[in-house]
C-alpha positions, 0 to 999 in steps of 0.5 A: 136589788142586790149588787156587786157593790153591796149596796143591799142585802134585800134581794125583793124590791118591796123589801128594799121599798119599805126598808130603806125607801119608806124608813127615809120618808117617815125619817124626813117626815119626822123632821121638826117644823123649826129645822125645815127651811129654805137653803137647809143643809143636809148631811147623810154621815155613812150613806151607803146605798144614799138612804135616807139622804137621795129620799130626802134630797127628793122630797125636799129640793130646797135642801142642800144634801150631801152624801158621805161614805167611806167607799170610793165605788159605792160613792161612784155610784151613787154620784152616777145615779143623782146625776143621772136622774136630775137630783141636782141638790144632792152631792158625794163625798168619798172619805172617812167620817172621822177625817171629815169630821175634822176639816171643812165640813166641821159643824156646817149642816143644820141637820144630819142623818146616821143611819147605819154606824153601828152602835148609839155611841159610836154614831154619836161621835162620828155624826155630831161633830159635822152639827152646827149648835142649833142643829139636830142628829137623827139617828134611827134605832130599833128595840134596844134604844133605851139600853143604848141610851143609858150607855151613851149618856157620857157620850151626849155630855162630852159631844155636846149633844141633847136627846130633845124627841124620840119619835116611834113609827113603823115600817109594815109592823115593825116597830122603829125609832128615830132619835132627835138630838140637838147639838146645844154646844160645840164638839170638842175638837179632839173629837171624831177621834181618829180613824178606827178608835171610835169603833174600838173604844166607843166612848 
């Protein structure tokens, strides 16, 4: 399953089954009754290889679900790939989460996913402001939730940000957690801050 395009470091497609696809079906499954209806809007901040978003896409054809990443070729690909097999509810945009974040797509999604920004607090600033209050960030986590939690607390209170659920699930029998927020209030607007400074100074 590996590429020229780094899409994946699993090489053994059940690897890449259970990892990714498997991890997005317990991520959409995990999604609270309140947040499923018709017409929900789906945001997959940092998607890479298009998990979870393509899975959910998927499983929810009701949903509109788009696909934000920084990578032109990989965003090249994964629009190849939905339009190919039929995923018409499923859409790319190539750009920087912390440009996006800040125009147009501001707070326009009832949920989104941030699946592999790195630490807690950084995918806190990157992902939430794209949350309309009301909404719900998903962030799946392993073993060191708790710790990052204690260190994000700042960062919930600044970003508008409320951890409503933590869910465990397990992939083979390995344990996961995915992290519900709710966006109770409006980003402030100085946030995303700018291109590379969430990273370097993670709040």
């Amino acid at each position: 399953m590996n590429s020229p395009l780094h899409l994946t470091a699993d090489r053994d497609p059940g690897e890449f089954w259970v990892r990714h696809v498997e991890d997005a079906i317990k991520l959409t499954e995990i999604i609270p009754s309140a947040s499923r209806k018709p017409g929900t809007r789906v945001v997959d901040v940092g998607s890479g290889n298009g998990v979870p978003g393509i899975p959910v896409a998927i499983l929810e054809p009701s949903w509109g679900v788009e696909l934000l990443d920084s990578d032109n070729k990989k965003c090249g690909f994964l629009d190849m790939f939905c339009k190919k097999y039929g995923i018409k509810n499923c859409h790319v945009i190539a750009g920087r989460a912390e440009v996006l974040g800040q125009a147009a797509l501001r707070q326009n999604y009832d949920i989104a996913f941030s699946r592999a920004l790195g630490k807690l607090r950084v995918a806190l600033e990157l992902a939430g402001a794209f949350v309309k209050v009301g909404g719900i960030l998903i962030v799946p986590h392993g073993t060191s939730w708790e710790e990052e939690m204690k260190e994000s607390s700042s960062a919930l209170e600044i970003l508008g940000l409320k951890l409503s659920r933590h869910e465990e699930y397990k992939l083979n029998s390995v344990k996961f957690w995915a992290l519900i927020f709710s966006k109770i209030t409006d980003t402030p607007p100085i946030y995303p801050r700018a291109v590379g400074i969430p990273n370097k100074r993670p709040l």
